[in-house]
N, C-alpha and C positions, 0 to 999 in steps of 0.2 A: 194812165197805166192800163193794162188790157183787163179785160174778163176775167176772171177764176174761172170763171165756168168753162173756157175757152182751153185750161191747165188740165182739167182731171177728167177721168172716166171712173163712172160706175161699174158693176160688175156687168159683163156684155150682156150674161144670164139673169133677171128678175128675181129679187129671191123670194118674192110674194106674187100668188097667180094673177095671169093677165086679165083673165077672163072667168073666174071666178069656180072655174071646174076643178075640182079635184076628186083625186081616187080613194072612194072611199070615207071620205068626211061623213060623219054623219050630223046633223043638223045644219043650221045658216052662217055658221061664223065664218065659212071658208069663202067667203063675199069679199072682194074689197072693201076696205074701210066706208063707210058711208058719213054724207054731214052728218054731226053731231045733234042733238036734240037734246031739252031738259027733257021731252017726253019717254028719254030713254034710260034714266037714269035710278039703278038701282042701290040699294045700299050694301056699303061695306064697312065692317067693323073699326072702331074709332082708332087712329092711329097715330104717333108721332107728326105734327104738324099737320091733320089730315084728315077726311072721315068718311064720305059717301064719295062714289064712283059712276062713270058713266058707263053703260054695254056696248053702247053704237061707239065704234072707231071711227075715225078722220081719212078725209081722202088725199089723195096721191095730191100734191103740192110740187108745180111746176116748179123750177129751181128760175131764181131771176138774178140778173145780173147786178153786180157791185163793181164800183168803181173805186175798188183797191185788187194791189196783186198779192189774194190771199192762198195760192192755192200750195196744194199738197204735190207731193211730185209722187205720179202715178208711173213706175217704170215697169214695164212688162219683161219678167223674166226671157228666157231662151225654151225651152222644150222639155221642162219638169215631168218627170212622173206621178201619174197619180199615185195618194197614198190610201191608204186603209181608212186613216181617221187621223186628226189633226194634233198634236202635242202630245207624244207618248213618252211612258218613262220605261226606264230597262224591259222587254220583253216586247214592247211597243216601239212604233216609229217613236222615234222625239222629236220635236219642233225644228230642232236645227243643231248643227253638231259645234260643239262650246270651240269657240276661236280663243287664240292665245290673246289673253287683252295687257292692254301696252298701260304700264304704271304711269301715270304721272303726280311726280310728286311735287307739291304745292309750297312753297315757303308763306309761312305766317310771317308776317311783320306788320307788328303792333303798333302806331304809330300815333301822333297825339292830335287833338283837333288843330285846322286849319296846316295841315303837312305837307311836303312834297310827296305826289300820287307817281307810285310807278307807274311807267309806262311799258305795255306788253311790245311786243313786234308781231302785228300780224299780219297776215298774206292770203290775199286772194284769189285760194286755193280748193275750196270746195269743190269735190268730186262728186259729190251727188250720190244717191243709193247705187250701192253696187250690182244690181239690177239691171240698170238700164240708162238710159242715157237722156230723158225727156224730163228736162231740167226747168221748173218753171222759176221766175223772176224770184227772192227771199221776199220775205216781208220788210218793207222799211220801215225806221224810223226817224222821224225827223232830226235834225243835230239842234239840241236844247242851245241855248247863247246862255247856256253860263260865263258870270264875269268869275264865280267863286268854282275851285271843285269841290269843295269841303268846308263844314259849318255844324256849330251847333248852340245852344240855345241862343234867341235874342238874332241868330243870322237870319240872311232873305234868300229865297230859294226862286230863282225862276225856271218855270216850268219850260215844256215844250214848243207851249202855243205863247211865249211869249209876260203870261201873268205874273206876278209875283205874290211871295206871301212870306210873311215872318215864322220861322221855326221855333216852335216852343219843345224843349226838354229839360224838365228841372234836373234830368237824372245821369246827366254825364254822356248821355247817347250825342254822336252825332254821324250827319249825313256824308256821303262821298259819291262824287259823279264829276266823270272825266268823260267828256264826247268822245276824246280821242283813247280812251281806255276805259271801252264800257264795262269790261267784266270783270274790275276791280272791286275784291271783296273787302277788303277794310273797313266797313263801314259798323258800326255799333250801334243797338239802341238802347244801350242803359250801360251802369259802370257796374255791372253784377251780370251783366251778358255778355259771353266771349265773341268778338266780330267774329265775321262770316268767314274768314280766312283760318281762323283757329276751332278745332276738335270739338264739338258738342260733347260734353261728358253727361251719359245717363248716371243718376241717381249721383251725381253732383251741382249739374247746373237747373237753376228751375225754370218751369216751362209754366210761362204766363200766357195763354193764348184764346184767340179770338180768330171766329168763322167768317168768313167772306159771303154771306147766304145771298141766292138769289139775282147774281150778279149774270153767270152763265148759264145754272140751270133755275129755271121763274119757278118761284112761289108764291100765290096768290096774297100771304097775308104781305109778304115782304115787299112786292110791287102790288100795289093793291087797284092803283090807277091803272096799271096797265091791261088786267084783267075786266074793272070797271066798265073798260070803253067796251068791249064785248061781253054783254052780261053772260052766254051760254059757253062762255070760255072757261074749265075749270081745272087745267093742266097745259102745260107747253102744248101737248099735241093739236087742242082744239085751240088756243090760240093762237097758233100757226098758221093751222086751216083757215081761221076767220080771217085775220090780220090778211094772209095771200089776198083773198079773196076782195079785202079793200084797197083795191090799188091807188082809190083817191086818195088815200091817207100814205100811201107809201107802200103797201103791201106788207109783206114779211120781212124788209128790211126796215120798219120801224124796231126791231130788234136791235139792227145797229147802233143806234143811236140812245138806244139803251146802254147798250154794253161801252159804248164811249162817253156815256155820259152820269149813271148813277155811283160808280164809285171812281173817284179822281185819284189823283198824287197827295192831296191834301187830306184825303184819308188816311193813305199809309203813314204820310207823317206825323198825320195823329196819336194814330195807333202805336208807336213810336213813342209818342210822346207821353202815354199814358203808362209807359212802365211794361208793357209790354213785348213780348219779344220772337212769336210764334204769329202766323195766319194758317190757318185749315182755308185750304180754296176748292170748293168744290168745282168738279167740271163735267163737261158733258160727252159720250163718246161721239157725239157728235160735232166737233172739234177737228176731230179725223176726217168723219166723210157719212153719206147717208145711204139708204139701199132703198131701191123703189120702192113704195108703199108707205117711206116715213116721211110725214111734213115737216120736221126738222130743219131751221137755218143751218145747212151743213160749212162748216170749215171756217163761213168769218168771225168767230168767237177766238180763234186761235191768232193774232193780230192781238188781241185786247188782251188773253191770258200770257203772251209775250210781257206784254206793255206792265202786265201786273209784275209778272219777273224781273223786270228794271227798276220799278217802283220799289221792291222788296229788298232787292240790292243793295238801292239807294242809300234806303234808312237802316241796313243792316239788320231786317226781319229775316225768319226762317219761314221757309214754305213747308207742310203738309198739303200735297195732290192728293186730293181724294175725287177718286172717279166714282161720283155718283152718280149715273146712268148704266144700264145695260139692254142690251137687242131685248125686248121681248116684256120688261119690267123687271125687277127680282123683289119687287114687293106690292105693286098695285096701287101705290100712293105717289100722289099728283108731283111729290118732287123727285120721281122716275123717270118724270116725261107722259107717264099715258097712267090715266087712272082706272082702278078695276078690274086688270090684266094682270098675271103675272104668269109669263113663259119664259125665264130664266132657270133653266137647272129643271122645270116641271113644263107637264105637258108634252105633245108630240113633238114639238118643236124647240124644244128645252135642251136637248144637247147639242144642235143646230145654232142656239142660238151664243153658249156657251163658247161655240168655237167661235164666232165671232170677238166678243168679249177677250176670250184669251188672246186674240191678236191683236185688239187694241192695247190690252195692257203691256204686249212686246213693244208694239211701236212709240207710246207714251217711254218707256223703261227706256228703249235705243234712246229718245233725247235727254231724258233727263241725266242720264250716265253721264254725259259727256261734259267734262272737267269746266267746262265756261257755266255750267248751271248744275254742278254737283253739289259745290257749297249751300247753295239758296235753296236747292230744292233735298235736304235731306232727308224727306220721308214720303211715302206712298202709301195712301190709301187706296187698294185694290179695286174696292167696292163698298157700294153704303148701303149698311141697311138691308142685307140679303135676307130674306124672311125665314127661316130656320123651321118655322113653323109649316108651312107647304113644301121648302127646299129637300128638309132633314138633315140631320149634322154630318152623316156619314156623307154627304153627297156633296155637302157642299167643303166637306174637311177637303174629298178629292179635288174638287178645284181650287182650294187654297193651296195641294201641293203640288199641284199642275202650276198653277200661274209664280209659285214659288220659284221651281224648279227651272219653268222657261226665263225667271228676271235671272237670278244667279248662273246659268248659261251666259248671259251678257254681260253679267257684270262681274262674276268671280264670286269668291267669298273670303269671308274677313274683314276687320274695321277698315273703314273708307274707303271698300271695293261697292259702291254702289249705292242705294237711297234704303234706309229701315221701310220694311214690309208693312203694312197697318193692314188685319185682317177684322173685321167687322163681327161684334159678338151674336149677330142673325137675332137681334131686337132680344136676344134669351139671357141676358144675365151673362155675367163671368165665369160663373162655381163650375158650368158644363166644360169649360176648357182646360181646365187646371189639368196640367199633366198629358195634353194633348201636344201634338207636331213637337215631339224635343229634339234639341240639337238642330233646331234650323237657325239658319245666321239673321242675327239683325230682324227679327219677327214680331213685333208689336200686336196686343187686341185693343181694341177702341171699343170700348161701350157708351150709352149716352143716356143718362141716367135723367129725369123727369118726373117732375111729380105732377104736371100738368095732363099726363092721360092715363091718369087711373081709373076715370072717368068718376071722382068722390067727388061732393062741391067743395070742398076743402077752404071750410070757412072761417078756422081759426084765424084771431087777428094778429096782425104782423106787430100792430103798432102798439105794441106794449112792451115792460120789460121782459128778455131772454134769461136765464138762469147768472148770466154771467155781469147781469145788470144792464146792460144795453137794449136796445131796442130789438124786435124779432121775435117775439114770444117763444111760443115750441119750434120755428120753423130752423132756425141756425142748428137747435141741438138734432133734430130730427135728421137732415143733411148730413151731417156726421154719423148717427150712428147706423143711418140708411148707408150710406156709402163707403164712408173709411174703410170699414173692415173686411169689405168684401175686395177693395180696390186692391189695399194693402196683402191680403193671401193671394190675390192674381198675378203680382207685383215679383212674389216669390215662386207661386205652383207653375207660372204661364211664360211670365219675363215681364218686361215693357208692356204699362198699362199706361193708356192713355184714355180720356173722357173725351171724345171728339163732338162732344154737344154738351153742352148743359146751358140752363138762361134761370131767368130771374124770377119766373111765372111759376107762382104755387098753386095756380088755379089756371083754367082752359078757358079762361077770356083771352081776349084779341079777333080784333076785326078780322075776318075770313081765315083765321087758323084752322077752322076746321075744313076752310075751301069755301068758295061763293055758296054751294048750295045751303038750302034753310037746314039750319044745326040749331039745336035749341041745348046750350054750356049745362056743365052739371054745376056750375056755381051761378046764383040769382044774383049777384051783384056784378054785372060786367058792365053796366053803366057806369059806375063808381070805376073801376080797374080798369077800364078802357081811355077814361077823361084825367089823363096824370096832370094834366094845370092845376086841377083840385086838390091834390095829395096835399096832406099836412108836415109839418117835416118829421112827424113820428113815424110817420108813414113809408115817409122816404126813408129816416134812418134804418127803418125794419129792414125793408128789402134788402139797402146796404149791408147790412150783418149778413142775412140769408146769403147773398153774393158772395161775402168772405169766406163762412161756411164752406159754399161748395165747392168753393176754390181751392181751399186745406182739404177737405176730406177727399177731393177728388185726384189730387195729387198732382198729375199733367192736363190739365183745364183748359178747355177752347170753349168759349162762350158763344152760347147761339143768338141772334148774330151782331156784327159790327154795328149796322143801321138797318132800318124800317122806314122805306120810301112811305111818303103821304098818300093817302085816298085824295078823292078826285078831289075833297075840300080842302087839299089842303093838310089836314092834322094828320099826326101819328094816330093809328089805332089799335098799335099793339107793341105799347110802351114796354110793356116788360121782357121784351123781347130783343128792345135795342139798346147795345150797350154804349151806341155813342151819345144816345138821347137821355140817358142814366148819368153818365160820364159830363155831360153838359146842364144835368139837372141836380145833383146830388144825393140820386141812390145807386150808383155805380161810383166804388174807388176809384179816388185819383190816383192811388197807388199800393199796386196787388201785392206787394210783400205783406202788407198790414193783414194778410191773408192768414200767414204763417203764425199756428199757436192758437190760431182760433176756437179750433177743437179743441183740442188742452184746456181754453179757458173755459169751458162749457162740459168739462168733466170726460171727457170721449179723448181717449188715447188709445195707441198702438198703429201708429203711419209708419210706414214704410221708412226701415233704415237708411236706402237706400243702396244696400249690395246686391247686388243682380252676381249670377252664376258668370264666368266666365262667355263659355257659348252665347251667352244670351243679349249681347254687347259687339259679339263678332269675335272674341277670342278664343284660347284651347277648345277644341270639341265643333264650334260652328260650322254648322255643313255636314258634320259625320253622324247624318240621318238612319236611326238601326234598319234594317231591312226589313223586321216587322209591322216598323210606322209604314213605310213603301207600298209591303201587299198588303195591307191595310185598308188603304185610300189606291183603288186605283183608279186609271184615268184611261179608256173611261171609268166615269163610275158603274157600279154593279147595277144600277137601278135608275130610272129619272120617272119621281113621284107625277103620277098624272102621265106617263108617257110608257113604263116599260124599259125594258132592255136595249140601251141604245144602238145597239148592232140592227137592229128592226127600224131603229126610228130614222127619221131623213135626216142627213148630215152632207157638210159639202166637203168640196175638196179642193184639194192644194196645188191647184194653177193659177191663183190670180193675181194679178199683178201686185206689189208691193206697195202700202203709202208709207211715205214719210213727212214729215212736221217741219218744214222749214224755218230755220232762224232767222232772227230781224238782223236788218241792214241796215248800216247806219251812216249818215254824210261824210262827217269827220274821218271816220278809218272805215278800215275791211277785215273783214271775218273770215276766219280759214275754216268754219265747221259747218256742216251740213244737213245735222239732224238726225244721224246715223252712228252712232258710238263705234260699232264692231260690224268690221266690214265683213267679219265671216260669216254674218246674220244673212244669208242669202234663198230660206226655205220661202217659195211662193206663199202668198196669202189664200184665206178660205172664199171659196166661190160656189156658186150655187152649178151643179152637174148640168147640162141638158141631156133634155128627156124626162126630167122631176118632177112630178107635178107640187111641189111644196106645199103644206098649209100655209095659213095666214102666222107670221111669226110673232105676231103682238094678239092674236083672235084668243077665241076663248074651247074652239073644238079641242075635246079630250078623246074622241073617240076616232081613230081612223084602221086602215086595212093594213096590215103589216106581214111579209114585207111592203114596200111599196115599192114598184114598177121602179128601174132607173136610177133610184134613190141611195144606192150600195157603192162607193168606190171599188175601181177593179185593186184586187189583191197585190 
């Protein structure tokens, strides 16, 4: 197959300086990235999975060839006019003017194990973005030699590459895969989960779910060998840089073989198999594509996050996309991509970098819409983890109803016009949102509740009786009365809450969770809670409660995370973390209903009845946003903290060529879609002006000359 590299272009313009001159910068940040150093490394405050930061940024990372055709189809508009500023709402340009989008309505049929699989009729018809015309190859996949299409417990499932393996589900789930009708939804994973062909009912059906961490965007404690081989690697970015730099070892495409190789098919079917029925998969915007200056494997992670889509299919899991990356950091912690930066939404280059971002989140929204991956993929996380605390609420409210506004443009509004919204509680708790964005359709908050960094050594023992006579001491009742009640009034003042993290760790041991650098835990015992061989089964039963706990009290649950790749020996180091090492050990449930009631039994009531407002589901009212919520949040916003007025600050503009996310290809049949939902989506993408001298979009300079030279789209 040819190059990727050979498929796409970058923006023709740099959007980081060449040469390190800019107008006005005042100190050194406005340097290209330099090698990395531990000698450079300053601290920052303890944080979710996280703790100290480097200053020196990473250098520019030659792009190397892969031998798959993974590329994005880059098509160059016609002769656009420049705009003012990128995604505006009434008063303002807006991103793109809303096209008529074409229903399609889906027939459920429920069918029993081992059935005759519809077959689709499709045609090899893909038109490509309506852009332009420079069409690179889809992604393929290879046609699996199933003898079965459908199976469940006790069946054998052969893979792609030929392997086999026996499906275990005690709970009525089973699988469905047809080469020659891939995007058949039928598939189940439990007899209490509606297949992927039938309605998700909020605050009917329950939502048992588990994180995918570290698959696409690296965390050091989750791959810990991978970090290992480079000790001064302490985030994607400076892994990147190193990895390039060892081409004896493979370069920066040792990442591939990462991402084809730590999380398999035989996970999902696990995960399946464990009663489960949800995966949160984080991703990276770099998926899309990369802009000079980021060391970033750009585009071949989009192949594997396919591959997971059929995998999830298969076993009849639901997807939550959560786009955990943005241009610049939007929190400064290493599973952003770059650590000790954060120029999302702040800084000079903060609303520069936000146009970015909100174009990613169109062109992720163009594929997911489209009816062969609407079922699998019913929900979207925006953004992880935006920092609220440097962002501000007001600023980052405005981009929640910017990137709102431009998804519902594509997708419509109303139930099953599109994927539920997942907006990030900005690391602050729930209480601040009650009563904020109403009447937006289909709007979920994800908060990610932790008792692992309060930074207490929190030494109560687990392994004693809980109130309710089980194991757990204070910890199950604490989980409840910490979380229900706040989840439960969010549930009603906000809509759709979901926990888009939680794990098993009442303490901040784990091997490099705080990041390779020297951390010294606020708990003294991490030799004990790092070496789980030695656990006792009181031990284990503790945890087990505390798990069920957060799982009741948290209501819509995704456990952080699935698995925890070994250190270079070999062992897990950050057992409490993984829930398949739990799951395969005995303090993770074999099965999460036993979840239900938990609180109740430990005295802590008042969960969520489950009625949600109409609007708040997609019905009466969804969409009919009042006009004071509008000039409220606008876009731009009033302010960008560390940067000023963003009419002053550098912003690009809207000539660049369009990407789009190519669908996989498959031997047995052909596929009529192209990665593009709404062809009336035709507004040029953001591109850096010439004549700009830009800052560094990832640097740390807060101070520059304003306006600046060039930097102003013409009116």
């Amino acid at each position: 197959m040819s190059s990727p590299d050979s498929q796409y272009s970058l923006p023709s313009t740099p959007p980081l300086p060449e040469n390190g001159a800019l107008n006005g910068i005042q100190g050194g940040d406005d340097a290209l990235p330099q090698p990395p150093s531990l000698a450079n490394l300053t601290p920052l405050g303890t944080s979710p999975r996280d703790s100290f930061t480097p200053s020196a940024d990473a250098p520019l990372v030659a792009e190397t060839e892969k031998g798959y055709d993974m590329g994005l189809e880059e098509n160059a508009p016609g002769q656009p006019e420049p705009r003012k500023s990128l995604f505006r709402r009434p008063g303002v340009v807006f991103l793109f003017a809303v096209a008529a989008v074409v229903a399609v309505v889906v027939l459920a049929v429920i069918l029993p194990v081992y059935f005759t699989v519809i077959k689709h009729k499709n045609n090899n018809t893909s038109t490509g973005n309506p852009n332009g015309s420079n069409n690179p190859s889809p992604t393929s996949s290879p046609n699996s030699p199933n003898t079965l299409t459908t199976g469940g417990d006790g069946s054998t499932v052969t893979t792609d590459n030929g392997t086999q393996f026996t499906y275990h589900n005690p709970f009525g789930g089973f699988w469905v895969w047809d080469p020659k009708d891939p995007f058949n939804d039928n598939a189940q994973p439990n007899s209490w989960t509606p297949p992927l062909n039938t309605t998700w009912k909020w605050g009917v059906d329950q939502l048992y779910g588990v994180n995918i961490g570290g698959w696409f965007v690296l965390e050091p404690f989750i791959t810990p060998a991978l970090f290992q081989k480079y000790p001064d690697a302490i985030d994607e970015w400076t892994l990147s840089t190193l990895m390039a730099a060892d081409t004896a070892s493979g370069g920066i495409n040792q990442l591939e073989q990462h991402y084809d190789t730590f999380v398999t098919e035989v996970d999902f079917a696990e995960i399946a198999g464990a009663g489960l029925n949800w995966v949160r998969l984080p991703i990276p915007y770099w998926a899309i594509d990369v802009w000079d200056g980021e060391p970033f494997l750009p585009r071949t992670s989009w192949t594997y996050i396919l591959r997971a889509f059929q995998w999830a299919r298969k076993y009849g899991l639901r997807v939550l996309i959560d786009l955990h990356t943005a241009p610049g950091s939007q929190n400064g912690y290493n599973h952003s991509g770059k650590r000790g930066v954060y120029n999302f939404l702040y800084g000079p280059m903060g609303y520069a970098n936000s146009q970015r971002m909100v174009n990613y989140i169109r062109i992720f929204t163009e594929f997911f819409t489209q009816p062969e991956y609407a079922n699998v993929i019913p929900m979207f996380g925006i953004i992880n983890e935006a920092l609220i605390s440097n962002i501000g609420q007001q600023t980052l409210t405005s981009f929640y109803l910017e990137s709102y506004e431009v998804i519902r443009s594509i997708t419509g509004t109303g139930e099953g016009k599109g994927a539920f919204i997942t907006l990030s509680d900005g690391i602050a708790g729930l209480s601040i949102w009650a009563g904020t964005l109403p009447n937006l359709d289909r709007v979920a908050i994800d908060t990610h509740p932790y008792f692992a960094f309060t930074g207490q050594p929190n030494t109560e023992p687990i392994n004693i009786a809980a109130p309710d006579g089980q194991m757990g001491g204070t910890w199950p009742a604490l989980a409840c009365t910490s979380w229900m009640g706040q989840t439960t009034t969010s549930q009603t003042s906000f809509g759709v809450t979901i926990s888009g993290e939680y794990s098993n760790a009442i303490n901040d041991c784990g091997f490099y969770l705080h990041g390779p650098e020297p951390y010294t835990p606020a708990n003294p015992d991490c030799a004990f809670w790092n070496d789980w061989e030695d656990w006792d089964q009181n031990t284990k039963a503790g945890i087990l409660n505390f798990g069920l706990a957060s799982m009741d009290a948290t209501e819509n649950p995704f456990f952080w995370t699935w698995k925890v790749g070994p250190m270079a020996n070999g062992s897990i180091g950050a057992p409490l973390w993984s829930y398949q090492l739990g799951l395969q050990n005995g303090w993770v449930t074999p099965d999460p209903r036993k979840s239900q009631g938990k609180c109740a039994a430990l005295g802590v009531t008042g969960k969520f009845d489950g009625t949600y407002l109409p609007w708040q589901t997609g019905g009466s009212g969804a969409g009919n946003i009042p006009a004071s919520v509008s000039a409220s949040y606008p876009w731009p916003p009033a302010t960008i903290s560390g940067g000023g007025v963003p009419s002053v600050l550098p912003q690009y503009t809207l000539t660049g060529s369009i990407s789009t996310l190519p669908p996989p290809t498959f031997t047995a049949t052909k596929v009529s879609i192209d990665g593009w939902y709404d062809s009336g989506d035709t507004l040029p993408a953001p591109t850096p002006m010439p004549g700009c001298p830009y800052p560094n979009a990832w640097g740390g300079a807060t101070t520059i000359a304003v306006p600046i030279a060039g930097c102003t789209p013409a009116a």
